[in-house]
MISEFI-859672 format. One record per residue (C-alpha): residue in one letter; z, x, y. Coordinates in steps of 0.001 Angstrom, whole numbers. Example, Ala and Ser with C-alpha at 12.3 -4.5 7.8 and 13.67 -1.06 7.14 Angstrom:
REM residues 2
<dolum><res>a</res><w>7800</w><u>12300</u><v>-4500</v></dolum>
<dolum><res>s</res><w>7140</w><u>13670</u><v>-1060</v></dolum>
END
This chain:
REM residues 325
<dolum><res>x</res><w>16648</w><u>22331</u><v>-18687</v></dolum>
<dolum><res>x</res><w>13083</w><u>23293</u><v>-17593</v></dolum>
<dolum><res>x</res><w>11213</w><u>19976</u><v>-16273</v></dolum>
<dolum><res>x</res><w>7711</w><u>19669</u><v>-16315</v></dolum>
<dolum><res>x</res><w>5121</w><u>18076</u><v>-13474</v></dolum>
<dolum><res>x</res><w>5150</w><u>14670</u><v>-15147</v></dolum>
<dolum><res>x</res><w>9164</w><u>14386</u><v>-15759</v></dolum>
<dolum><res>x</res><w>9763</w><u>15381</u><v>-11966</v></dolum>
<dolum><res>x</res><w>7397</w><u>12736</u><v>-10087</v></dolum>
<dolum><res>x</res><w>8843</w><u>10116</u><v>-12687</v></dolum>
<dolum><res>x</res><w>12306</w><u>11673</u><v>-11488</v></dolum>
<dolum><res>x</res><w>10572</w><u>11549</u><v>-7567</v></dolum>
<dolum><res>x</res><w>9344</w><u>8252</u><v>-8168</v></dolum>
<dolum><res>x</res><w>12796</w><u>6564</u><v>-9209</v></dolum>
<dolum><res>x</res><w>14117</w><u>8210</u><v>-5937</v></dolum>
<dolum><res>x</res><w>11497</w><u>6491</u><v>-4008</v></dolum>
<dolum><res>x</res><w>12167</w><u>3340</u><v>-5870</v></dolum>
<dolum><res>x</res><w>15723</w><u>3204</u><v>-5430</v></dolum>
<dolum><res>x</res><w>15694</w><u>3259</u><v>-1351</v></dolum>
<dolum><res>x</res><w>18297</w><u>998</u><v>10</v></dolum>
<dolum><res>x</res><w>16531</w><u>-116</u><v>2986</v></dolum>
<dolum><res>x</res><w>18010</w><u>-2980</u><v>4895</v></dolum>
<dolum><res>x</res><w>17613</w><u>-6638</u><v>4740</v></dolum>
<dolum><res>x</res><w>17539</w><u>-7471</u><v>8147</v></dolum>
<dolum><res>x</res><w>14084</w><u>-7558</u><v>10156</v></dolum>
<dolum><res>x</res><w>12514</w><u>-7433</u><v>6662</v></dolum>
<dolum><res>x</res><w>8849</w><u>-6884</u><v>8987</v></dolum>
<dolum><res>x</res><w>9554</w><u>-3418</u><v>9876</v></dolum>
<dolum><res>x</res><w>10345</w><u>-2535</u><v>6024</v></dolum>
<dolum><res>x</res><w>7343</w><u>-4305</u><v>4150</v></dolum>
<dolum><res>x</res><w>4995</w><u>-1757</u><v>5719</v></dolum>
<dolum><res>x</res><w>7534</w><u>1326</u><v>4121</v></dolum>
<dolum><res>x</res><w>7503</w><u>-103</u><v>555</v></dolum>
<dolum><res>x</res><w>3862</w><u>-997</u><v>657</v></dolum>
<dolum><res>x</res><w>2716</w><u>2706</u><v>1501</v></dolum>
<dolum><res>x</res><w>5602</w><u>3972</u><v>-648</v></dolum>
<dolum><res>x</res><w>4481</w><u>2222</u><v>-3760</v></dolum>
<dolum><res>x</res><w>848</w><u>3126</u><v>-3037</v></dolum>
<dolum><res>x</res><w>1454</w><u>5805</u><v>-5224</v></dolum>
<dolum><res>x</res><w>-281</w><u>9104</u><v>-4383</v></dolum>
<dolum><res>x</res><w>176</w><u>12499</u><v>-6208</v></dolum>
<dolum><res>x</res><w>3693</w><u>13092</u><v>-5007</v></dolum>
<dolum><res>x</res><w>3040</w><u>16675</u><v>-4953</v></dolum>
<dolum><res>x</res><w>5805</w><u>17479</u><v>-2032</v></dolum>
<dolum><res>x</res><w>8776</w><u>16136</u><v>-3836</v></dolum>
<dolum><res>x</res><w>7134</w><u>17489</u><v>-7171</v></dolum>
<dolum><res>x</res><w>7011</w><u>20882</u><v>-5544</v></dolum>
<dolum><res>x</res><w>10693</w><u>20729</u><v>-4285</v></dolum>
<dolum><res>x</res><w>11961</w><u>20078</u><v>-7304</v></dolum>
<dolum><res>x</res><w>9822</w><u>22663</u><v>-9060</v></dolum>
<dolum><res>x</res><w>11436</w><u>25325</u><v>-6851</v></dolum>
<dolum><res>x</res><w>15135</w><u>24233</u><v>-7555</v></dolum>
<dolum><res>x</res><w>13774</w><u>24215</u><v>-11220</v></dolum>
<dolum><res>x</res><w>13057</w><u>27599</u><v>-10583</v></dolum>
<dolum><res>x</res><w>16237</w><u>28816</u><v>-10153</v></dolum>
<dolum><res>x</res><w>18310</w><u>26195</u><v>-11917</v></dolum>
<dolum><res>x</res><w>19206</w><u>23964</u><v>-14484</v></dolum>
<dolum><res>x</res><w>20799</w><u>21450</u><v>-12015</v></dolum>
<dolum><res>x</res><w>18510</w><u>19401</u><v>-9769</v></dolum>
<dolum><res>x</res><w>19973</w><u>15953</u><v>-9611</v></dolum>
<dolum><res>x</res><w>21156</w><u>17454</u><v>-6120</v></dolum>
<dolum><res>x</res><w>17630</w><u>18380</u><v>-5062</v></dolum>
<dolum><res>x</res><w>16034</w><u>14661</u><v>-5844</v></dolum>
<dolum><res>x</res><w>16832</w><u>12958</u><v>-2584</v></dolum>
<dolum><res>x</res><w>15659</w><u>15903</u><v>-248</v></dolum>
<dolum><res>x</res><w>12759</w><u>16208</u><v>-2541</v></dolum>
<dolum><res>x</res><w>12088</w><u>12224</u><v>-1594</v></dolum>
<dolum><res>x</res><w>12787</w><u>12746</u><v>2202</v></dolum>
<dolum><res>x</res><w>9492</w><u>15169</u><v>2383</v></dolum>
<dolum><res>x</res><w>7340</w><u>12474</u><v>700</v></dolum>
<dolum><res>x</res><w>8407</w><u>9773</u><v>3232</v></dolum>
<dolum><res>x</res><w>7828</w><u>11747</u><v>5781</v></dolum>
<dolum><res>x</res><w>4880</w><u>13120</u><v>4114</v></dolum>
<dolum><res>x</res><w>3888</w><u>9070</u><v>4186</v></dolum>
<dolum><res>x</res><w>4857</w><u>8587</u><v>8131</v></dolum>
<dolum><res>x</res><w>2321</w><u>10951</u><v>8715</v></dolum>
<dolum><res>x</res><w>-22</w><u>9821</u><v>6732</v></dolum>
<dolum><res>x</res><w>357</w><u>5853</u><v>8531</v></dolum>
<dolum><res>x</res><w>144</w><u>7375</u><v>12000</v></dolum>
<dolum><res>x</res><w>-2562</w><u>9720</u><v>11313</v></dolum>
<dolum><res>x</res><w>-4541</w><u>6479</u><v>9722</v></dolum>
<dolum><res>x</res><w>-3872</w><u>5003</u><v>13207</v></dolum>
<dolum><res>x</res><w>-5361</w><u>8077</u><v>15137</v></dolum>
<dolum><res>x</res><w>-8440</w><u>8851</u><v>12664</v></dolum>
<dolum><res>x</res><w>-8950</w><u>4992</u><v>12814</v></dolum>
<dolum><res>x</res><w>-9240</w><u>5127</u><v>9353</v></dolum>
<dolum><res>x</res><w>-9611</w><u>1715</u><v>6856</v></dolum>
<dolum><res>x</res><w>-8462</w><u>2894</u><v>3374</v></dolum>
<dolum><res>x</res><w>-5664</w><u>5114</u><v>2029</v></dolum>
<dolum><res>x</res><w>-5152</w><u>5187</u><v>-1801</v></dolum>
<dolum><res>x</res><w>-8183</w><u>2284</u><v>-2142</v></dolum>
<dolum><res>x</res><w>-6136</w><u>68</u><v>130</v></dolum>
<dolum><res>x</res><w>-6282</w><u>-1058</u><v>3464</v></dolum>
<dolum><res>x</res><w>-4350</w><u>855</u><v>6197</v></dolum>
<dolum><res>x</res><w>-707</w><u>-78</u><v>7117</v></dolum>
<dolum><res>x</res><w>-2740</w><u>-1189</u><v>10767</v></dolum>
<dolum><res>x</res><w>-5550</w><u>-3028</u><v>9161</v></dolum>
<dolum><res>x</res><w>-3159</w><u>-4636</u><v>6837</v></dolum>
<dolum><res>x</res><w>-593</w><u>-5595</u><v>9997</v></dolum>
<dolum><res>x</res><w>-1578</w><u>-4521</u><v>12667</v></dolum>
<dolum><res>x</res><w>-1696</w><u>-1950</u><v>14931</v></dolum>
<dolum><res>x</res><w>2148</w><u>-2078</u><v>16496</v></dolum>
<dolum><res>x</res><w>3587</w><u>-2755</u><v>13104</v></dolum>
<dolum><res>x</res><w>2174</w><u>388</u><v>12171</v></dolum>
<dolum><res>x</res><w>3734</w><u>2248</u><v>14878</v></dolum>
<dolum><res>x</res><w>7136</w><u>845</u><v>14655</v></dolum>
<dolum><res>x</res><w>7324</w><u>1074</u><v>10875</v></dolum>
<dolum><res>x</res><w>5975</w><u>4894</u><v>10998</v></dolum>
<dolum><res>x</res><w>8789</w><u>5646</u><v>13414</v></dolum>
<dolum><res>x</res><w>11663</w><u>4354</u><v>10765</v></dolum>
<dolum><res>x</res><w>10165</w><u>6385</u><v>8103</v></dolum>
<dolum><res>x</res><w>10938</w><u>9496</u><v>9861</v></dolum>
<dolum><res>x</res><w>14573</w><u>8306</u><v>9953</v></dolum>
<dolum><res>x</res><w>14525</w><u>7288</u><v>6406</v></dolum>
<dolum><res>x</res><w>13456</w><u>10950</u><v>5720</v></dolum>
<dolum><res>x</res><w>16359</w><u>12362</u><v>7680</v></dolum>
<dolum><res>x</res><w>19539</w><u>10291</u><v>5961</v></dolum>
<dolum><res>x</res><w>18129</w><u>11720</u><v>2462</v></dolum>
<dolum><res>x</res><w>19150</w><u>15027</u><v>3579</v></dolum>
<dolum><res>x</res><w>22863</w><u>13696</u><v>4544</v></dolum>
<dolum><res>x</res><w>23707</w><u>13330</u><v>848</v></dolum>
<dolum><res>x</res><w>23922</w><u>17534</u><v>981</v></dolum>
<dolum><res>x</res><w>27142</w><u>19199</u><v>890</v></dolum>
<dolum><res>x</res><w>27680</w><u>20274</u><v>4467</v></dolum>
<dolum><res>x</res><w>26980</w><u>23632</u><v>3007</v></dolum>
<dolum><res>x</res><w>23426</w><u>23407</u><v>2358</v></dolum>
<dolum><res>x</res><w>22653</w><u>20820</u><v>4772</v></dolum>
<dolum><res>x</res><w>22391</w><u>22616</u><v>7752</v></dolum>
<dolum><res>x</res><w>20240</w><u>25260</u><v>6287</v></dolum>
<dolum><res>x</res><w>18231</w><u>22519</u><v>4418</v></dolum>
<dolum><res>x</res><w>17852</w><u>20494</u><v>7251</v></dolum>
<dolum><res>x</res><w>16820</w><u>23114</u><v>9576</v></dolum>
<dolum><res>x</res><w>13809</w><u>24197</u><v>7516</v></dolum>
<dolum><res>x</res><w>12735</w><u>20373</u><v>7286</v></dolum>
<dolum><res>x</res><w>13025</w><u>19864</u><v>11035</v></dolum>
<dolum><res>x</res><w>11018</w><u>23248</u><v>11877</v></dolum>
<dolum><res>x</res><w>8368</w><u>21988</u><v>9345</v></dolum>
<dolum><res>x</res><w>8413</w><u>18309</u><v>10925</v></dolum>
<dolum><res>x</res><w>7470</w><u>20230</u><v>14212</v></dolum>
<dolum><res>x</res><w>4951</w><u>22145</u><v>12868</v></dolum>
<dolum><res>x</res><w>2780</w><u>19257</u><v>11503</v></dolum>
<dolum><res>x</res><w>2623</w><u>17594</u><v>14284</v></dolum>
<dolum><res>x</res><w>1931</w><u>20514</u><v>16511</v></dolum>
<dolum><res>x</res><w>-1249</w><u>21098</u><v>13646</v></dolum>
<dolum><res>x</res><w>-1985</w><u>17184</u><v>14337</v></dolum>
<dolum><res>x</res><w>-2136</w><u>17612</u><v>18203</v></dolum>
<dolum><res>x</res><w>-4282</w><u>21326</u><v>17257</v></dolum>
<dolum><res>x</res><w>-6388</w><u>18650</u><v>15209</v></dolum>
<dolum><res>x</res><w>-7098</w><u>16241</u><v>18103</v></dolum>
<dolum><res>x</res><w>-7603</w><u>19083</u><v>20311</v></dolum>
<dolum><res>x</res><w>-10235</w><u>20129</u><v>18390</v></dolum>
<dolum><res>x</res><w>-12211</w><u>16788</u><v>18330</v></dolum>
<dolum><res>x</res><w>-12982</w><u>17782</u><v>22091</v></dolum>
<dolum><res>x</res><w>-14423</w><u>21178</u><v>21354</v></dolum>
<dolum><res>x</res><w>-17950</w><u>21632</u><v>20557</v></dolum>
<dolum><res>x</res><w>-17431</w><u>24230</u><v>18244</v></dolum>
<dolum><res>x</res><w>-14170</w><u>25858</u><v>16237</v></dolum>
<dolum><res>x</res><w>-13715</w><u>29238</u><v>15214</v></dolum>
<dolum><res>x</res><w>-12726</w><u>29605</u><v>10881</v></dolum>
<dolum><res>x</res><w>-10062</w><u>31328</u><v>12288</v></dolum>
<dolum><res>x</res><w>-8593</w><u>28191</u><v>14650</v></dolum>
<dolum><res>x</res><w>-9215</w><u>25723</u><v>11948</v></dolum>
<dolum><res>x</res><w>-7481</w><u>27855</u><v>9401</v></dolum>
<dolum><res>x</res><w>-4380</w><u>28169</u><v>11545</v></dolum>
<dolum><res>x</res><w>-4388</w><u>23681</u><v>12525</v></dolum>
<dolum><res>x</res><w>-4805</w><u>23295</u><v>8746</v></dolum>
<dolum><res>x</res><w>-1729</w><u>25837</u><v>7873</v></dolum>
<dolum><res>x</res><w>755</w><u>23824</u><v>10373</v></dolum>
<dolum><res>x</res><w>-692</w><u>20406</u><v>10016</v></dolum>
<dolum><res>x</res><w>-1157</w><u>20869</u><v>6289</v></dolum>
<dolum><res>x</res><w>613</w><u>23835</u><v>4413</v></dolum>
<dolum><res>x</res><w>3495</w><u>24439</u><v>6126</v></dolum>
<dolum><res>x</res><w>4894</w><u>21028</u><v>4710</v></dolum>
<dolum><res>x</res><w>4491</w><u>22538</u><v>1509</v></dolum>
<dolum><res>x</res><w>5827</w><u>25745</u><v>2329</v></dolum>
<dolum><res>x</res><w>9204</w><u>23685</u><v>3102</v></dolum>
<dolum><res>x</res><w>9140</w><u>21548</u><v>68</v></dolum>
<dolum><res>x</res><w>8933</w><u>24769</u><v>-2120</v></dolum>
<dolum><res>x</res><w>11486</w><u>26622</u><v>479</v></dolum>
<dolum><res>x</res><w>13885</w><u>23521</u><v>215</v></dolum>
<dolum><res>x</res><w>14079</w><u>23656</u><v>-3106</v></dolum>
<dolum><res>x</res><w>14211</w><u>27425</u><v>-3607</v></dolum>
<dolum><res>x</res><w>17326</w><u>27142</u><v>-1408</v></dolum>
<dolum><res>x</res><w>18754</w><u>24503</u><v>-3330</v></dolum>
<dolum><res>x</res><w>18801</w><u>26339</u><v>-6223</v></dolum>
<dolum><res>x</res><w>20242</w><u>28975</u><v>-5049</v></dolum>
<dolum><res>x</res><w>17423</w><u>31594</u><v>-4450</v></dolum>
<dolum><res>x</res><w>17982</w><u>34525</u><v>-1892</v></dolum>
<dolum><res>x</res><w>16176</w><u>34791</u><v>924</v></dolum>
<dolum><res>x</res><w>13491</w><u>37081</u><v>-533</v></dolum>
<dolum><res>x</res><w>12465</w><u>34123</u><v>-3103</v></dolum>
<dolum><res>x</res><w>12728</w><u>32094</u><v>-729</v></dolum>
<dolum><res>x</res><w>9901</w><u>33715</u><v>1749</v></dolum>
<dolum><res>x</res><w>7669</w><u>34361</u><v>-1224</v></dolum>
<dolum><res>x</res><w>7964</w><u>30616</u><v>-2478</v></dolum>
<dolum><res>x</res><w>6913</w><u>29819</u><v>1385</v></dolum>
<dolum><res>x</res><w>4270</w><u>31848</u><v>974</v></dolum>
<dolum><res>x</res><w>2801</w><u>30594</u><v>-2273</v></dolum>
<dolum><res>x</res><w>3087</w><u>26609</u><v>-259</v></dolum>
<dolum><res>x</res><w>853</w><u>28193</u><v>3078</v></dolum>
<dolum><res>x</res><w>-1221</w><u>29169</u><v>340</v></dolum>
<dolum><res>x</res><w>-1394</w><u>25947</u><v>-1724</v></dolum>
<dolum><res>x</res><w>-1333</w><u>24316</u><v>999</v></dolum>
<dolum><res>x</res><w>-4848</w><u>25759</u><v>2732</v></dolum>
<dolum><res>x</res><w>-6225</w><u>25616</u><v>-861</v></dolum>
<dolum><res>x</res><w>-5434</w><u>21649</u><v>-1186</v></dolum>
<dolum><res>x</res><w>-6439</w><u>21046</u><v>2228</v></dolum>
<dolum><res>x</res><w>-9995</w><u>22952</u><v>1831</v></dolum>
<dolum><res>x</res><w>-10917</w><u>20970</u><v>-1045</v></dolum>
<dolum><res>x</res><w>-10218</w><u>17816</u><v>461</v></dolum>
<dolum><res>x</res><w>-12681</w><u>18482</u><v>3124</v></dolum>
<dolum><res>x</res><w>-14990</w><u>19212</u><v>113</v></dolum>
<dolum><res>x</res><w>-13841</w><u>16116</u><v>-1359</v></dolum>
<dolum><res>x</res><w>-14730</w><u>13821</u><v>1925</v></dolum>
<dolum><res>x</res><w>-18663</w><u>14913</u><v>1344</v></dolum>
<dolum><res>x</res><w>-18714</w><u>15493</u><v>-2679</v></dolum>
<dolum><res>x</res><w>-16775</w><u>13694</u><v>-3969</v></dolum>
<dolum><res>x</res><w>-16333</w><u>9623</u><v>-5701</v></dolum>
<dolum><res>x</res><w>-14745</w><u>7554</u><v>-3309</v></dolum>
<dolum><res>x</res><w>-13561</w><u>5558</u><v>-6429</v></dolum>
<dolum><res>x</res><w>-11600</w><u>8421</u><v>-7574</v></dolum>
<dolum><res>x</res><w>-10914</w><u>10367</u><v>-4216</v></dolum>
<dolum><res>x</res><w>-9579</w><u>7144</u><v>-2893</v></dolum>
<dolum><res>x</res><w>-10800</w><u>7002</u><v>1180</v></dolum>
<dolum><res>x</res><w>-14500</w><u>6092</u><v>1821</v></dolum>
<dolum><res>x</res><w>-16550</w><u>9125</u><v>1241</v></dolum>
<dolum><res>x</res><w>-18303</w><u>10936</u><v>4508</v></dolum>
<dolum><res>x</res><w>-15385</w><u>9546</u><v>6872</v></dolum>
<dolum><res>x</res><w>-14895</w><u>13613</u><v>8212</v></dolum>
<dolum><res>x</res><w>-18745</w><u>13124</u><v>8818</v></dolum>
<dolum><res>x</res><w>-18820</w><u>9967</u><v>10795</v></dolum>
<dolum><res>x</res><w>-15985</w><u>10572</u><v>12726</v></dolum>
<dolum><res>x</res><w>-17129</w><u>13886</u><v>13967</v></dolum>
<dolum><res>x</res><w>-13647</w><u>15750</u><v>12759</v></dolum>
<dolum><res>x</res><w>-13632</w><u>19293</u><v>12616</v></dolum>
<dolum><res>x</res><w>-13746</w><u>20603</u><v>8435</v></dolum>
<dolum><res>x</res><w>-14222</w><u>23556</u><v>6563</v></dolum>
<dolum><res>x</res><w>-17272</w><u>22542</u><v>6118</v></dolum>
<dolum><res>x</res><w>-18375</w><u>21709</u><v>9458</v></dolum>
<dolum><res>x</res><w>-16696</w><u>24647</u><v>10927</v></dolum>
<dolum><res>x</res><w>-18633</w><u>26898</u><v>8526</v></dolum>
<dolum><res>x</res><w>-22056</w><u>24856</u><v>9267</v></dolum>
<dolum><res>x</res><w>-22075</w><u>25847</u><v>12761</v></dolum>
<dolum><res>x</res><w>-21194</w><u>29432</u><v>12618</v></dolum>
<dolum><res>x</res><w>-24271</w><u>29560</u><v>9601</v></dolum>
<dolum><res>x</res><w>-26985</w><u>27970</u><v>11411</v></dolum>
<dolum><res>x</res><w>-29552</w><u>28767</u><v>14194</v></dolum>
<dolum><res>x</res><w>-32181</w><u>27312</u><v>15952</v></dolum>
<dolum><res>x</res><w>-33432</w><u>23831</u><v>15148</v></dolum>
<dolum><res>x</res><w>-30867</w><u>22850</u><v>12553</v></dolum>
<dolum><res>x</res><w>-27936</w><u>23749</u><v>14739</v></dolum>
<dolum><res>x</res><w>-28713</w><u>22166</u><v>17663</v></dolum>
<dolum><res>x</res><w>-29740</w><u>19070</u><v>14690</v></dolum>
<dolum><res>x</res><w>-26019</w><u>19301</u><v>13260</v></dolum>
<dolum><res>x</res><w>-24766</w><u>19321</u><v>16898</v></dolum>
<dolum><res>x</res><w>-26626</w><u>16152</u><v>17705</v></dolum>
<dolum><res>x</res><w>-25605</w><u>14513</u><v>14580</v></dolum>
<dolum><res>x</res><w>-21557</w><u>15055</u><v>14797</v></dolum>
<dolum><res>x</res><w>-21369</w><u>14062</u><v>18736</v></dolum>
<dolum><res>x</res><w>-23264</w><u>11136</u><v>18181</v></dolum>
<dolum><res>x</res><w>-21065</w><u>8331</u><v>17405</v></dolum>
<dolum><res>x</res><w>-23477</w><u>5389</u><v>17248</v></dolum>
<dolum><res>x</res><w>-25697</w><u>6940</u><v>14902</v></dolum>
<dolum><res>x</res><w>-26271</w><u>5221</u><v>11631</v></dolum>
<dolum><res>x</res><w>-23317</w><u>6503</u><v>9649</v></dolum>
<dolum><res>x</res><w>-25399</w><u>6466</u><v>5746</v></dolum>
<dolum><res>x</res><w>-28013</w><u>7997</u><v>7943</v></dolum>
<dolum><res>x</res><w>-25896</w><u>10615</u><v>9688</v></dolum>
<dolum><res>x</res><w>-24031</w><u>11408</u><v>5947</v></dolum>
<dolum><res>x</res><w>-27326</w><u>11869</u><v>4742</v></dolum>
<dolum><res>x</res><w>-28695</w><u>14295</u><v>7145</v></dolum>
<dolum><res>x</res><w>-25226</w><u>16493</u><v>7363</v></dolum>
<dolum><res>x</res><w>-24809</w><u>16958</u><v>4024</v></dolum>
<dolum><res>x</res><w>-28875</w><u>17950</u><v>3436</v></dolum>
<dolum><res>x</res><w>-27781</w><u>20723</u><v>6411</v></dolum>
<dolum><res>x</res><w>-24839</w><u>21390</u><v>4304</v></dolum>
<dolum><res>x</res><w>-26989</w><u>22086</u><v>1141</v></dolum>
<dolum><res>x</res><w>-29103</w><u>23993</u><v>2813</v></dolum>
<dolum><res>x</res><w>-26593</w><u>26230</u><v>3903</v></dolum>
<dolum><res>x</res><w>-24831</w><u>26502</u><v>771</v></dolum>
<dolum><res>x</res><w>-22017</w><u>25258</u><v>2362</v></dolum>
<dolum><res>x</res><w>-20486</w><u>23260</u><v>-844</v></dolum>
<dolum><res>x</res><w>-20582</w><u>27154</u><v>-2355</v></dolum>
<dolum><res>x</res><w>-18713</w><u>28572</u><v>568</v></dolum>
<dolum><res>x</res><w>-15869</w><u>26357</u><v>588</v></dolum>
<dolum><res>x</res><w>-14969</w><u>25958</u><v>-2965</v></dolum>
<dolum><res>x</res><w>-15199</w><u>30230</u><v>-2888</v></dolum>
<dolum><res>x</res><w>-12482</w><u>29957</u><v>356</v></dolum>
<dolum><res>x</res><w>-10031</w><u>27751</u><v>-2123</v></dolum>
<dolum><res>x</res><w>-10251</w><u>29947</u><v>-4818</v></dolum>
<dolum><res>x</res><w>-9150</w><u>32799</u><v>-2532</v></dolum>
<dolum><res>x</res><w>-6277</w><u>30930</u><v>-1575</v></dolum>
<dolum><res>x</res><w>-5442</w><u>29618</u><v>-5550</v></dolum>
<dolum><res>x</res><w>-5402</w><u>33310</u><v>-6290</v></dolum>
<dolum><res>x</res><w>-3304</w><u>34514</u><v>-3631</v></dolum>
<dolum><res>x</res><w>-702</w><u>31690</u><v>-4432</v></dolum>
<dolum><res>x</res><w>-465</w><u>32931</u><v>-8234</v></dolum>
<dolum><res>x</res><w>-235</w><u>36562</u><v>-7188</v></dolum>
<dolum><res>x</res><w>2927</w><u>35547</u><v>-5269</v></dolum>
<dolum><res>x</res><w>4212</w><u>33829</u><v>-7772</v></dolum>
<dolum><res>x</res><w>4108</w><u>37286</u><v>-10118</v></dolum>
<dolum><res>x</res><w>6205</w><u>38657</u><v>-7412</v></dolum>
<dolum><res>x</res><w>9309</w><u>36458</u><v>-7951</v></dolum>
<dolum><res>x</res><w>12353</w><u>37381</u><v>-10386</v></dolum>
<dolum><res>x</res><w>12177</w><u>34538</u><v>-12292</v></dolum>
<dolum><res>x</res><w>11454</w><u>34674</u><v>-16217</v></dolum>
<dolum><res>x</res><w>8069</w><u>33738</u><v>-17246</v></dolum>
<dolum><res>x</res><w>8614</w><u>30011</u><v>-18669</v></dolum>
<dolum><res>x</res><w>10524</w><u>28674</u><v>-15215</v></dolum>
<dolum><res>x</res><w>7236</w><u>29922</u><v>-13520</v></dolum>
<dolum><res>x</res><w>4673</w><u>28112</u><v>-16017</v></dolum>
<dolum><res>x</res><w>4570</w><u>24589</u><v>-14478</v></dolum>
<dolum><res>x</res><w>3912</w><u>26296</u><v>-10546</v></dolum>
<dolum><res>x</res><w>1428</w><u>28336</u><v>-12247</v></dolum>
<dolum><res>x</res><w>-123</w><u>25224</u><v>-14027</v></dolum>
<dolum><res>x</res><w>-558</w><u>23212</u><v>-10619</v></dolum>
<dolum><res>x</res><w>-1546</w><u>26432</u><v>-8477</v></dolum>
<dolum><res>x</res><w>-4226</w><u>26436</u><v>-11379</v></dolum>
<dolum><res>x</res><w>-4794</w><u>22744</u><v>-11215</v></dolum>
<dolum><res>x</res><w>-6140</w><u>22556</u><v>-7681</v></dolum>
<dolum><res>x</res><w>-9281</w><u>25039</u><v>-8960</v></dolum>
<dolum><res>x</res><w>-12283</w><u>22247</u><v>-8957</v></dolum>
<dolum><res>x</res><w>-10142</w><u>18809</u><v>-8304</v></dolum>
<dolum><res>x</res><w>-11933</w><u>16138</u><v>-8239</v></dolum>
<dolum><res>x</res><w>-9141</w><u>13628</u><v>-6918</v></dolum>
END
């Protein structure tokens, strides 16, 4: 049976649904179900189970893996909320601003252990190869999370740094969803590299736009407060190519306007985005996603696989071209 997008986050968000997470200390769970049933695109398990799809009829195997990557897709997300300071996720308040700040912590930590059992229901065959992959790509996030707040020290960062923080803290948790599930069902190790190829890809794509998003985008429909990469001063795609683009005056302007952090914030959105436009930076950045939409379909030519198990990869590689949300 060939699934489509919409059949596999309804089979995702059953999985999710379904967690049998203890009774006792029911504090340190109500945070985990809250962000859980947030909702969110559930692209990672989506993308797991796309890539078993690929190669098989049989996924019932692949669902709970598929669900460990979006829980710990979600501990990220609570401890990064913690780090960027940041009020809203999914037009709701914060796991900290909804608790508080420990909670947060402590209920972030026992998502990442939630992650690992899913895993445990492998056969001891694929587990270790399984689990190996998800640990590596675990490590790699939050080695592109510490490359992020690295970066909020530097004055400037090269297209070439920020590309590389993006692909670990970003894409390389998609390359493991879609190298999970290749493995699952059953690719070889060729497919396997191409299919984590195609998520770097995705991955730098989806991450590119939502730096486009921050400035361009409604916050009704993008769901966090638009300009927050702005105010905060955080190194984007746009900002990155702002400051290699202009000279003079309006450089040492932009400069002045990200390091200050008790400027007006509508003010300080304002001016960054005029500097933006003036650049053509909006341009730029939508041209860098396309190149990386592209090179994720190209891959995907590469692969063995008839044309119809390919369609609904194809579909969301073609999806992320202009997304608004």
């Amino acid at each position: 049976m060939l699934y489509t997008y919409q059949q596999l986050k309804d089979l995702s968000e059953k999985a999710l649904g379904n967690l049998n997470l203890p009774d006792e200390a029911p504090a340190l769970f109500e945070p985990v179900r809250y962000i859980i049933s947030a909702g969110g695109k559930r692209l990672r398990p989506v993308l797991t189970l796309m890539a078993c799809n690929l190669f098989t009829d049989k996924i019932d195997h692949a669902v709970l893996p598929a669900a460990g990557f979006e829980i710990f897709h979600n501990f990220t997300l609570v401890h990064d909320d913690i780090m960027d300071n940041a009020p809203v996720r999914r037009n709701l308040p914060t796991v900290h601003v909804k608790w508080n700040l420990n909670q947060a912590v402590l209920s972030g930590d026992v998502m990442a252990f939630i992650a690992n059992q899913c895993f445990c229901h492998l056969p001891p065959e694929q587990f270790h190869a399984a689990f190996k992959i998800y640990n590596q790509t675990a490590m790699e996030v939050c080695l592109g999370q510490q490359l992020d707040m690295d970066f909020e020290k530097l004055l400037t960062v090269s297209e070439t740094e920020y590309l590389r923080m993006v692909e670990l803290k970003t894409a390389v948790l998609l390359s493991g969803c879609l190298r999970t599930g290749a493995l699952l069902g059953g690719a070889g190790q060729k497919e396997i590299g191409i299919l984590g190829n195609i998520g770097i890809s995705l991955g730098l794509a989806f991450q590119i736009q939502d730096d486009l998003l921050d400035v361009y985008s409604d916050p009704g429909k993008f769901g966090k407060a638009r300009g927050g990469d702005i105010i905060s001063g955080k190194k984007t795609y746009l900002l990155v190519k702002a400051m290699e683009l202009a000279t003079g005056k309006m450089l040492k302007t932009l400069q002045l306007l990200i390091n200050d952090r008790n400027h007006d914030p509508e003010d300080k959105i304002r001016r960054v985005t005029e500097i933006y436009d003036s650049l053509g930076i909006k341009s730029l950045t939508e041209k860098k996603a396309e190149e990386y939409i592209s090179s994720a379909i190209q891959n995907l030519e590469e692969l063995n696989v008839s044309y119809p198990r390919k369609s609904e990869i194809k579909a969301f590689a073609g999806s992320l071209s202009g997304r608004s949300i």
